[in-house]
N, C-alpha and C positions, 0 to 999 in steps of 0.2 A: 787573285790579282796577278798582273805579268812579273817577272824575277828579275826584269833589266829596264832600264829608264833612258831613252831616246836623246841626246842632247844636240846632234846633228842641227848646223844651222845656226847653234846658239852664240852669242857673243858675250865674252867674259872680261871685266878688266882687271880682275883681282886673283887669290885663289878663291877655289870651289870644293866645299866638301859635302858630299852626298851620303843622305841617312833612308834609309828604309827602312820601316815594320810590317811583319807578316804576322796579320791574324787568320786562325783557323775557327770559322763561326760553327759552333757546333750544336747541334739542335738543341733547346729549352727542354725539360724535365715533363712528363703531361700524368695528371692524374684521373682519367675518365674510367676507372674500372675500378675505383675505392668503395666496393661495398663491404659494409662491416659484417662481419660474420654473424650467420643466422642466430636467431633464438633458442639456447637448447628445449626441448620440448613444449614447442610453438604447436599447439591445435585447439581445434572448436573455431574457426574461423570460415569456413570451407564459403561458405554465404557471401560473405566479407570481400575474401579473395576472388572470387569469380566477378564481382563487381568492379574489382579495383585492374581486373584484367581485361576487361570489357572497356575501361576508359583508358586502358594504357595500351588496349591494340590498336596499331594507325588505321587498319584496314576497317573496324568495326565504325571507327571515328570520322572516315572520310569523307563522307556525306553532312556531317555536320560539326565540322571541326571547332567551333566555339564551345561547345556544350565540353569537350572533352581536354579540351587544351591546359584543363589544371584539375585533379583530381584531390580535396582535400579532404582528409581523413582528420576528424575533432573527436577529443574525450575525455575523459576524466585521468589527469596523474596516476601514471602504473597501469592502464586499463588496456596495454599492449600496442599503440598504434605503430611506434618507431616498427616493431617488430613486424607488425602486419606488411608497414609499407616495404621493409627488408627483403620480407619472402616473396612480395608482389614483383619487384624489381627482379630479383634471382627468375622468378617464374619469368616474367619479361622476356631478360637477358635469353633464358633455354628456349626462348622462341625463337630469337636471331630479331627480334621488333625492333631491337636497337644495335646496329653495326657500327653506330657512329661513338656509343660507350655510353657511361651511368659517371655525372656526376654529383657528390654528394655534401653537402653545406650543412653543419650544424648552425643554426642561428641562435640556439643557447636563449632563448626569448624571453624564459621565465626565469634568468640570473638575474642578478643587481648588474651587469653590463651589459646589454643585450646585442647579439650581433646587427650592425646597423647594415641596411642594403650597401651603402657604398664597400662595406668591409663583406660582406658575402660577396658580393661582384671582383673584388680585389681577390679571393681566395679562387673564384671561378675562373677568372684571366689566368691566374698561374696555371691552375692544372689544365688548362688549355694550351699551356706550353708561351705563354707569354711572360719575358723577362719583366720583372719588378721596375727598371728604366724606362719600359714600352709602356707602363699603364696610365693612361693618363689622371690628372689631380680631380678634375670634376666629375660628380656622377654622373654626370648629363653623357659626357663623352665616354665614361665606362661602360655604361648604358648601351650606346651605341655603336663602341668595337667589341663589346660582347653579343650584340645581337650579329653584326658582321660575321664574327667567325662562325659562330652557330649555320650562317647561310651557307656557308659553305661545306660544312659538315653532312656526313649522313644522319640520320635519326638520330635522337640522341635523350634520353633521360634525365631528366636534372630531379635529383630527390632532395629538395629544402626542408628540412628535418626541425622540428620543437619552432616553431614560428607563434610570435606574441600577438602579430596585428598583420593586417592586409600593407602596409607601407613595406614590410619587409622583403614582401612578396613579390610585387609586382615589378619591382624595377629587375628583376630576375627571368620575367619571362620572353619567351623566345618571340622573334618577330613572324616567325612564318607558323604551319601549321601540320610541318613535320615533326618536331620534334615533343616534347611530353614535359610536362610538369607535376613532379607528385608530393604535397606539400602536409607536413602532420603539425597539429597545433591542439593547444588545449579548449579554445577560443573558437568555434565555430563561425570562420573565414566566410559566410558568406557575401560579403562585397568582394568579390575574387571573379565572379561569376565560372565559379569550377562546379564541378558534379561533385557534391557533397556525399560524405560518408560517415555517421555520427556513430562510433565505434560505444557501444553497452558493455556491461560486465558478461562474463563468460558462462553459459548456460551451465546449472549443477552435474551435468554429466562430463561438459565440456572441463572444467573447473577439476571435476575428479580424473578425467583424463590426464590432464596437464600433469597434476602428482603426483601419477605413475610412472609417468613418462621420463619426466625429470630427475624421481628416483633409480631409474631404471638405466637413466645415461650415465649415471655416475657410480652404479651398481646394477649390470644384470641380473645379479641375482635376489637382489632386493624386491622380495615380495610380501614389502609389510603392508602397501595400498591396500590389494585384494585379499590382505588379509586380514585385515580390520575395514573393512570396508564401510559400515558403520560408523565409525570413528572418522577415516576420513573427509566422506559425505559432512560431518558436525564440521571439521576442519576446514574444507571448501570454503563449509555457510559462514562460519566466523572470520573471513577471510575475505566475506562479500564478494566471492566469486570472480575478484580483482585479480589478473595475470600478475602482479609484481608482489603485490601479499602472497600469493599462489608460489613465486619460483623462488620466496623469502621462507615457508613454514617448507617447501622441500629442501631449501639448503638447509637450514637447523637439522633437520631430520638425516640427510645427508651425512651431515659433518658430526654425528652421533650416530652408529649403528644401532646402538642397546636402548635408543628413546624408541615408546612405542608411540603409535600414531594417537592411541588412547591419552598418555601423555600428555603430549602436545594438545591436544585440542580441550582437556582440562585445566592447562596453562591459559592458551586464550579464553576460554571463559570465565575462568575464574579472577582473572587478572583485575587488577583493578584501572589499568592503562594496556590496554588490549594493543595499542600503536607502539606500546616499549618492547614488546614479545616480538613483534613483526619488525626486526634490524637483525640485518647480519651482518653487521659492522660493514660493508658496503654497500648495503641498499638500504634504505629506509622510508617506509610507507610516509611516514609523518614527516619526514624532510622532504619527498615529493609535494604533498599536500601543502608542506608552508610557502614552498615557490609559487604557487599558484596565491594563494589566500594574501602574504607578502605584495602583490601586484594589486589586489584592491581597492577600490576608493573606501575613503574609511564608512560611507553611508551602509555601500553593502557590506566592509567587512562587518559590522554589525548586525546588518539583519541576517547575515549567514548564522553567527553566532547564536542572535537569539530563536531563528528557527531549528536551532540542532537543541534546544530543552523544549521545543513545543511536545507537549502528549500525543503518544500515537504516531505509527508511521508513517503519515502524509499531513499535511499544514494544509486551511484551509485560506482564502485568500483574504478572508474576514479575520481569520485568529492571527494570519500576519501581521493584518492593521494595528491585533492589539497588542501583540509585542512590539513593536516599535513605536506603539502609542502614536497613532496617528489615524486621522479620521478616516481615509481611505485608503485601500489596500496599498502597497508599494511594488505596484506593478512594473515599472521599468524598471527597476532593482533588481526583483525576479526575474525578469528577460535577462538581464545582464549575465548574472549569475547562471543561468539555463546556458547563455551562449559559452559563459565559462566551465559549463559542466560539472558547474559546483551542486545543483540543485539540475532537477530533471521535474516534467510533468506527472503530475498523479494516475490513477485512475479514472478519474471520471474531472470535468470540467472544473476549474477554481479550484483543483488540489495539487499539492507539491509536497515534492518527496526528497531527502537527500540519500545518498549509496551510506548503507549503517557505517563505514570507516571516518565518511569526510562529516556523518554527525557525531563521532568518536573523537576525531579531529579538533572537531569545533567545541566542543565540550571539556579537552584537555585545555584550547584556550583560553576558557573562562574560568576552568578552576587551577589556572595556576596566575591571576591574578587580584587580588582582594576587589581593587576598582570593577572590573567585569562582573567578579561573582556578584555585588551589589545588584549592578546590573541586572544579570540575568532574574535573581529572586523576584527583583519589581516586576520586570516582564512575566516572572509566575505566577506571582498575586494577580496580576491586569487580567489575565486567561483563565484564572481559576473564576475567578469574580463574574466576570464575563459568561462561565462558563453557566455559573448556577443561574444567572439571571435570565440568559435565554434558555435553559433547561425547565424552568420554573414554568415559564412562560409557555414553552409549549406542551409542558405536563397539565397546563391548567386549561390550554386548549383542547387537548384530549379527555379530558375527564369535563369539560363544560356543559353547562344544562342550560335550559333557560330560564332567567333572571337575576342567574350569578353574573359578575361584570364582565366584561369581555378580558380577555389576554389581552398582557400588553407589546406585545410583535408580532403574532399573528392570527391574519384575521381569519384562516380558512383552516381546516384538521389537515388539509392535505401541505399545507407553507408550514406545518409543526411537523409534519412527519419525515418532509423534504429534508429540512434542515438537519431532525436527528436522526436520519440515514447518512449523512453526507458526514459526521461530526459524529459519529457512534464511536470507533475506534479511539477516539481523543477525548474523547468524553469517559469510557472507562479506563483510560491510560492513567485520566485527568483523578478520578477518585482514588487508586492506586496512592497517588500521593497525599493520602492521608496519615499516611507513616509516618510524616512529618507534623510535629504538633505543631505549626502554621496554617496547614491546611485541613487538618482532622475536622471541622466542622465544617467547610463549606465542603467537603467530601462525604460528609453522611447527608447533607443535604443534596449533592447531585444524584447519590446512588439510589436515591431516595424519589426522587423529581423522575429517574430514569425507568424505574420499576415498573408503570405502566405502558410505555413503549414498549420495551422488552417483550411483553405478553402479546402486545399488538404485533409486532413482529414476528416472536418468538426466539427472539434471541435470547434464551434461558442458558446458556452458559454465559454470556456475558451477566447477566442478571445474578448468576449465582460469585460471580468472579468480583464484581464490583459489592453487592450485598456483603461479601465477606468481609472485604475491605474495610467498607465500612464500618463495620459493624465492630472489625477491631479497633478504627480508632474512636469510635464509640465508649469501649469498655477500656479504653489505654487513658480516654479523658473526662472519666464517669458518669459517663452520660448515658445511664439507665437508660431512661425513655427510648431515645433513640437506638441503642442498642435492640432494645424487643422489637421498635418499630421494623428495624433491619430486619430482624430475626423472620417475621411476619413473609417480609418480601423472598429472606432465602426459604423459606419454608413453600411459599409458594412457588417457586422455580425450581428446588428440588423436587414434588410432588410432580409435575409436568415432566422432568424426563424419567421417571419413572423409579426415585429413589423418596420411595415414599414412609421409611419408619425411621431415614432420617429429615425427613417433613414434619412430621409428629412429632419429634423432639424437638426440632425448632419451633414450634407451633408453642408447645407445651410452657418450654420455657420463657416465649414472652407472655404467654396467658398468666402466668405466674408473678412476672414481673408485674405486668398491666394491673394485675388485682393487687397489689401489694402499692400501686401507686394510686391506686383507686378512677383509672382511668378505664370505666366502664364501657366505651364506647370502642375501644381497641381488644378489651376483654373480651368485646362479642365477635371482632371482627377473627379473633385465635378460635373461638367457641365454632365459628361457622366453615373456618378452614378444615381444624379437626374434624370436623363431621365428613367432610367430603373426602379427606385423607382415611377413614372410617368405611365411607362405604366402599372406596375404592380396595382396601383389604376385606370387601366382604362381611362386615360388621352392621351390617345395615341399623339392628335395636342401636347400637352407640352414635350411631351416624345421626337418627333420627332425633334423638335425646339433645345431643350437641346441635343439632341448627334447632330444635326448640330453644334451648337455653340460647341461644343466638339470637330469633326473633325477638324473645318474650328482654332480653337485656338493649336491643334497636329501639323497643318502644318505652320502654324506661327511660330512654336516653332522647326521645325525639327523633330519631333518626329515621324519616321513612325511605330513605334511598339505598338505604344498607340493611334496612328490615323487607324490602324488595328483593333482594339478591338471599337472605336466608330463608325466605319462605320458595325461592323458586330452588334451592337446595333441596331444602324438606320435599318438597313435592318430587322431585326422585328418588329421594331414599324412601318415600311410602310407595310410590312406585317398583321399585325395587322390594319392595316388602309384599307386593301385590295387592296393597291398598289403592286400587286403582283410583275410585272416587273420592278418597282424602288428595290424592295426588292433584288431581285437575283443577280441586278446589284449591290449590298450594300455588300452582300455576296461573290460574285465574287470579288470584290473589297478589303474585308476582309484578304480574304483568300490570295492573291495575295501580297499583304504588307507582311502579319505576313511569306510566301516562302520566300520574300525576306528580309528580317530580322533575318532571322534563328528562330523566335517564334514560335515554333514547338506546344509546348503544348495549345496556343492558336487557332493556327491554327485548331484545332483538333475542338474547338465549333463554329469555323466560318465554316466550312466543314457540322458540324451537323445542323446548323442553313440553310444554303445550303437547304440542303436534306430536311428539312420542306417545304420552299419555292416551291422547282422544286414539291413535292409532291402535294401541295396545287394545284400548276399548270397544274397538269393530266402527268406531266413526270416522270413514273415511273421507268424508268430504270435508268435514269440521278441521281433519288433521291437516286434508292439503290448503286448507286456507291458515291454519297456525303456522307452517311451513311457508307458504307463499308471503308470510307477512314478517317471518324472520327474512328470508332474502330482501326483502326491502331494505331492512335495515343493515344487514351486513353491505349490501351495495351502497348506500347512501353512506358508511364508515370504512369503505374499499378494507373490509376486513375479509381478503380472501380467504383464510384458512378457515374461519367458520362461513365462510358460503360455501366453501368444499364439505364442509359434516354437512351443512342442510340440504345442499345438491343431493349428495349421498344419501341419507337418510327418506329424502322425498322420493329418490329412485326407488328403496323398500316398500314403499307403500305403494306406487302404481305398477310395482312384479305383482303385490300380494292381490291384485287385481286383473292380472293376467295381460297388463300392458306395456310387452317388452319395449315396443319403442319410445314412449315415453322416456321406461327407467334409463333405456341406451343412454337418450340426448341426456340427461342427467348425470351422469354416471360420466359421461365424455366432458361436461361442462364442469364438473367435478375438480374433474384431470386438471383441466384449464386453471381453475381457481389455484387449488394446491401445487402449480407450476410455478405462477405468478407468483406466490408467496415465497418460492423454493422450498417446497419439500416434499422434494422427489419420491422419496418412499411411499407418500401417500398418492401422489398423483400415478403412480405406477399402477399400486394396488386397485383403486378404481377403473385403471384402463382394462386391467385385469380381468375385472369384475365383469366390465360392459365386454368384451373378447367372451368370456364364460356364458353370454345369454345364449349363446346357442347351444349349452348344454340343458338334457331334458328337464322339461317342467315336474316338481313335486307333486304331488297329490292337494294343496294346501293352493298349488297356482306362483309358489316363489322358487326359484330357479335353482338347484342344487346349494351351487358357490356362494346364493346370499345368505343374510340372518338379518336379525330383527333391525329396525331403527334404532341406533343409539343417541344419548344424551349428547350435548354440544360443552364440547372447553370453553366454549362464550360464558357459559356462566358462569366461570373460576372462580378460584381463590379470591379472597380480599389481601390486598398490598396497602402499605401503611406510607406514607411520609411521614417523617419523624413526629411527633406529636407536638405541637407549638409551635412547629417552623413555619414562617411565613408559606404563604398559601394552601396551609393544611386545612383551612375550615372544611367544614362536611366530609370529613374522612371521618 
C-alpha cells in the first residue's frame, strides 16, 4: 500500500486527523511434504509395491485416468498398509511423479470420533497454505476451493490414511486427472471406483525377514534370528504372519538381549491369551483388532464371535447357519465382515476362514463375558449335534446295500462324500472336543460315523487322530463298548500306515473287551482284523486260524455281510500258504455272500482277490475277468485307490503273457487313478513301472522291474461304530 494519502482538492470545515495502518501480508505456513517416516524393517511387499507404483505413475495412468485416479489399499488391523502406502509415496516422491508435494490426512476412521470429510478438507486447506479465516463454513464450498487450488498446482499426491467408509473419501478427491489419491482403509472401499489392493498377511519367509531385519536396526550385531532359526519361523507362525505382531515380538525381543528367540515363541504358545504377550506397551494387536470389531453392527459382531469357536480352520457356509441358528447361511454378514477383513475366503467354495489372531481375538471376547460364553456353548452343542447327524447320515450312505432304508440327506455316495471332503477338517476338530464331558458321546459317535470315509479316502491319520480321541473320552466316561469299538477303528488305521504290532494290540484289547461283554459279533470283527494284521507279519497258520474263528463266529451271529469279508480274508492267507484251491473256494465264497447281500463295494475286493488267486493258478482268462469285474465296482464307488491295485495288478497278468502294451495303458491308467486320489508315491511307482517296460523280458515273459499280482486293501480291516449307537445295525 502507498505511505502518503492525497487530500488535494479536498474541503474541510472542522479539524482533520489522519490514521493509517501498515500490514505486511506474509505468506500462510504449507504442509505438502508431511510424510511420516518409513517403517523400520518394512519388506516382503515387493508385489504390493510395484502395483501401488504402477497406479501412482501419471505417465502409466494417462490413457486411462479413471481407473487410477484413487488407489486403495484394504486389510486387516496391523497387516502393514499405512506402511506399504508410506514407502509407495517415498518411492513416488524419488521419482519426481509429484513436484507439486504429498499431502497426508489421518482420518482416524476406526476411533470413537472419526475424522469427518469436512475436517479432513479443513486440515487439507491449511497445509495448502490457506488461512483458517479464508476457509469457508460449508463443505460444498471447501469442496470446491480445495479442488481449485489443487488446479493450479502441479501433481500432487494426497495419501488419506485409516479411512472407515467411501463418504470420507470422496469429498477429498481432486477434480482433474493430474494429481493422485492413495487411500488405506480396513474396509475394502470399493464404491471409490480406485484400483483396489487387498493387502494379506506376510508370506513365512517374508515374516521371518521382517524379524531379522528389525532386530538388526536396533542391534547390528544381533544374530539371534539366524540363529535360532527354527524358533523364529514357530515365532512368525504364532504371530500369523501379521506385520504389527511381527514388529511387537521383535521389540520384546529387542528391549531384552538375554531372551532367546526360543523363549519367546514358548511364551506364545504356551500362553493362555496369546494377544496379552503381543503388547509393548505402545502397540497392541488386541487394541488394533477392537477398533475394528467396536465398529460393528451387533448381528455381525456376533456371528464373528461365534465363527471364531467353529471346529477346524475354515467355516463352512452350512455350519455358519448353525451357529447363529438360523435356517439359511448369513451370507451378507459374511460379505460384510470379508469387506471388513475380518474373516477372508476359504479354500474351496462356501468356506471361510479367520487370520488365527482375530479368531484369538474373538475368543478372548467371549471368554471374558459369562453372557457370551452361554452363547458360544449353545452354538457348540447346535454344531456338535448337527455335526453327528449329518456324519450319521453319510456314513450310512456309504456303507448302504440294498433293502436297508435309504440315508436321510443324501441320496447319492458321491452328495456323502462331497459333504465329508468339504467338513473333514471340522469334523475332526469337532471330536477333539470330547474332552469335554458335554461332548464325549456325541464325539465317539462322530469319530465313529467317520472311520469309513477315512478308509475310502485314506485319510488314516486323521482317522487315527480322531479314533484316539475318542476313544479317551470313551474310557474318561465308562463306556466300554465304545471304547473297544474305537479301539477296532484305531487298529485299523494303524495297520494301513504300516504300524502294525501296535494294530494288534489294539485289536487285542477290544477282542477282550467284546468277549467279556459277550458282544460276539464285534468279537469276530477283532478275530478277522488280527488275522490279516497276522499275515501281514508273515504269520500266515495264525492268520488262517483267526479269520476261521472270524467266519465260523459271522455265522453264529447271522451275519452274512461280515462272514463275506472273512472268508475273502481266509482265501489270501491259504493263498499265501499256497493252498491255492482252498483259496479260490474262500473267494468264490466271498464274493457270493457279499451278491447276496447287496455288499456291492465289498464285493469289488473279493472279485480282486479272485483274480490274484485264478492268476496264481495259470487261469488267465478267468483272472482278467475277476479283475475286469472288480474295476466295475471300484468305478461305480469312484474308489480310485483300489482301481489303481486292480489297474496294477491286471498290468502283471497281461506282461506274464507277454503283452506289454496292454500292461503299459494299465500301468499309466494306474498313475491316473492313484493321482486322483492323491497319492503320489504310488502313482509315481507305477509310472515307473510302465517307463521300465522297455527293459528286457525274463525268461518267464514278465519284465525285469515287475512281481507278482498283489492282494487289494479293498478288502481291509473291519471298523466298528460304537455298538448301540444309532445306525449301527449290521455292523
Amino acid at each position: 500500500m502507498s505511505d502518503h494519502i492525497d487530500f488535494s482538492g479536498a474541503e474541510f470545515t472542522g479539524p482533520v486527523i489522519g490514521k493509517a495502518e501498515y500490514r505486511q501480508q506474509a505468506p500462510a505456513p504449507t504442509a505438502t511434504n508431511a510424510l511420516p517416516s518409513r517403517t523400520a524393517g518394512f519388506t516382503g511387499r515387493d508385489e504390493e509395491l510395484a502395483r501401488l507404483r504402477d497406479a501412482l505413475n501419471p505417465a502409466a495412468g494417462s490413457a486411462t485416468p479413471q481407473a487410477v485416479l484413487v488407489a486403495a489399499v484394504s486389510g486387516l488391523g496391523g497387516v502393514g498398509k499405512t506402511a506399504l502406502a508410506v514407502e509407495a509415496a517415498y518411492a513416488a516422491r524419488a521419482e519426481g511423479w509429484f513436484p507439486g508435494g504429498v499431502l497426508v490426512v489421518d482420518l482416524h476412521g476406526y476411533d470413537d470420533a472419526p475424522v469427518t470429510a469436512d475436517q479432513a478438507l479443513q486440515s487439507l486447506l491449511r497445509a495448502l497454505g490457506v488461512e483458517p479465516q479464508h476457509i469457508p463454513v460449508l463443505a460444498d464450498e471447501r469442496a470446491g476451493l480445495f479442488r481449485s487450488l489443487l488446479a493450479e498446482r502441479d501433481a500432487l499426491l494426497i495419501l488419506a490414511d485409516n479411512a472407515s467408509s467411501p463418504d470420507q473419501v470422496r469429498p477429498l478427491l481432486p477434480g482433474g486427472d493430474r494429481h493422485r489419491v492413495l487411500v488405506t482403509s480396513r474396509d475394502r472401499l470399493s464404491q471409490l471406483g480406485a484400483r483396489l489392493l487387498s493387502l494379506e498377511q506376510l508370506t513365512p519367509e517374508a515374516a521371518y525377514a521382517l524379524l531379522d531385519r528389525a532386530l538388526r536396526i536396533a542391534d547390528p550385531g544381533d544374530h539371534r534370528i539366524p540363529d535360532e532359526a527354527e524358533a523364529a519361523a514357530r515365532v512368525a507362525d504364532l504371530c500369523g504372519h501379521l506385520p504389527l505382531a511381527l514388529q511387537i515380538a521383535a521389540a520384546l525381543l529387542a528391549e531384552d538381549p538375554e531372551r532367546t528367540v526360543a523363549e519367546l515363541a514358548g511364551e506364545l504358545s504356551t500362553s493362555y491369551d496369546r494377544l496379552a504377550v503381543l503388547d509393548d506397551g505402545d502397540r497392541s494387536v488386541r487394541a488394533t483388532f477392537d477398533l475394528s470389531y467396536r465398529r460393528l453392527p451387533a448381528q455381525q459382531a456376533r456371528l464373528l464371535r461365534l465363527l471364531a469357536l467353529a471346529p477346524g480352520p475354515e467355516v463352512s457356509e452350512e455350519v455358519a447357519a448353525v451357529l447363529v441358528d438360523a435356517e439359511t447361511p448369513p451370507l451378507r454378514d459374511l460379505a460384510a465382515l470379508a469387506r471388513a477383513h475380518l474373516v477372508r475366503r476359504g479354500s474351496g467354495r462356501g468356506l471361510w476362514r479367520l487370520h488365527d489372531l482375530v479368531r484369538a481375538f474373538a475368543v478372548g471376547v467371549v471368554d471374558a463375558e459369562a453372557g457370551l460364553r452361554r452363547e458360544g456353548e449353545a452354538a457348540r452343542l447346535r454344531v456338535m449335534a448337527s455335526y453327528v447327524r449329518s456324519a450319521r447320515s453319510a456314513d450310512d450312505r456309504l456303507r448302504w446295500t440294498p433293502g436297508r432304508p435309504e440315508p436321510e440327506l443324501f441320496a447319492h455316495t458321491a452328495q456323502a462324500l462331497a459333504w465329508l471332503d468339504r467338513e473333514r477338517p471340522g469334523l475332526v476338530a469337532a471330536v477333539l472336543w470330547g474332552a469335554e464331558k458335554p461332548y464325549a458321546e456325541s464325539a465317539i459317535a462322530l469319530a465313529s460315523y467317520l472311520a469309513e470315509y477315512c478308509d475310502w479316502r485314506r485319510h488314516f491319520d486323521d482317522k487315527i487322530t480322531a479314533s484316539r480321541a475318542a476313544q479317551a473320552a470313551a474310557h474318561r466316561i465308562g463306556n466300554r463298548s465304545g471304547e473297544a469299538g474305537l479301539g477296532l477303528n484305531l487298529g485299523n488305521a494303524l495297520q494301513m500306515v504300516g504300524r502294525v504290532e501296535e494294530a494288534i494290540e489294539a485289536y487285542t484289547r477290544a477282542r477282550e473287551v467284546f468277549k467279556s461283554l459277550g458282544n460276539r459279533q464285534a468279537e469276530a470283527m477283532a478275530w478277522n482284523n488280527l488275522g490279516v494284521c497276522e499275515h501281514k507279519t508273515g504269520r500266515v497258520r495264525e492268520a488262517i486260524e483267526a479269520h476261521t474263528r472270524a467266519y465260523r463266529l459271522f455265522q453264529d451271529v447271522g451275519d452274512r455281510k461280515y462272514e463275506a469279508t472273512a472268508w475273502n480274508h481266509l482265501g489270501a492267507a491259504l493263498a499265501a500258504a499256497g493252498r491255492l484251491e482252498e483259496a479260490i473256494k474262500a473267494h468264490i465264497r466271498a464274493c457270493v455272500l457279499a451278491q447276496a447281500v447287496g455288499y456291492r463295494r465289498y464285493e469289488g475286493g473279493a472279485w480282486h482277490n479272485l483274480g490274484t488267486a485264478l492268476w496264481q493258478q495259470g487261469r488267465i482268462g478267468a483272472a482278467i475277468e475277476a479283475f475286469t469285474e472288480a474295476m466295475k465296482v471300484h468305478d461305480e464307488y469312484e474308489d480310485w485307490y483300489r482301481m489303481g491295485q486292480a489297474l496294477g495288478n491286471l498290468a502283471h497278468v497281461h506282461l506274464s503273457q507277454g503283452d506289454i502294451a496292454e500292461a503299459r495303458d494299465c500301468l499309466l491308467k494306474a498313475a491316473d487313478a492313484y493321482t486322483r486320489v492323491g497319492a503320489p508315491a504310488e502313482a509315481a511307482e507305477v509310472r515307473a513301472s510302465a517307463d521300465a517296460l522297455t527293459a528286457p523280458v525274463t525268461s518267464t515273459g514278465t519284465p525285469a522291474p515287475g512281481g507278482p499280482p498283489g492282494r487289494t486293501a479293498g478288502s481291509g480291516p473291519l471298523g466298528s461304530r460304537p455298538p448301540g449307537a444309532p445306525g449301527s445295525a449290521g455292523r
